[in-house]
PLY file of the C-alpha trace (Angstrom):
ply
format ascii 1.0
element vertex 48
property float x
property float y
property float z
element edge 47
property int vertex1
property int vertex2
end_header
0.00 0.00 0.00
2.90 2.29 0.81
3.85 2.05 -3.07
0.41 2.46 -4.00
-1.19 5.17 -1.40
2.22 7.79 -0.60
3.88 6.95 -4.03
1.03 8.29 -5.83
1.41 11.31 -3.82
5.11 11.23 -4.33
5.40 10.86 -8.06
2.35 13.79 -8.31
3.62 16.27 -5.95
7.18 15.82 -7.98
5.23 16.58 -11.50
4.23 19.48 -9.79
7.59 20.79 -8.01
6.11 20.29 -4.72
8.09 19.32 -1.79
6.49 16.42 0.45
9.82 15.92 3.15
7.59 14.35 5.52
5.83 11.80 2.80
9.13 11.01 1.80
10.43 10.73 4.92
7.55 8.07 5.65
8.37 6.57 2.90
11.50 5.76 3.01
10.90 4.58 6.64
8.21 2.04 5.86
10.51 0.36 2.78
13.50 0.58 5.18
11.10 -1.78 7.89
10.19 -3.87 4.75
13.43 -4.70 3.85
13.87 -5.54 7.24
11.04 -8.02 7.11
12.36 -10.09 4.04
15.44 -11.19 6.37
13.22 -12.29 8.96
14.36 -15.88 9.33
17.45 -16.31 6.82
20.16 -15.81 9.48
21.21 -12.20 8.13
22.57 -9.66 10.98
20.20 -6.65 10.78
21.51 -3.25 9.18
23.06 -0.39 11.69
0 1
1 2
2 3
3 4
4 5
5 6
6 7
7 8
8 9
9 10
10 11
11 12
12 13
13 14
14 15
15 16
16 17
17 18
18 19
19 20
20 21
21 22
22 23
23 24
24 25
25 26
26 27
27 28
28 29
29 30
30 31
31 32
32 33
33 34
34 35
35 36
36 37
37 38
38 39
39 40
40 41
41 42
42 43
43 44
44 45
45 46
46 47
């Protein structure tokens, strides 16, 4: 949904030279916590 919902929002305030730090910022968070999620359980030390 992140992709879908606040990357809509990204791309279209971007067509539109609009800043959006704290969408981005939200973004970035959630796919950081997503990657995250894909090592769950394959023995890989977490990112610092």
């Amino acid at each position: 949904e992140i992709d879908y919902i606040n990357g809509f929002l990204l791309r279209r305030a971007r067509a539109h030279g609009i800043a959006v730090p704290e969408n981005t910022r939200l973004f970035e968070m959630v796919k950081r916590k997503e990657s995250e999620y894909e090592r769950i359980g394959t023995g890989l030390p977490r990112p610092w």
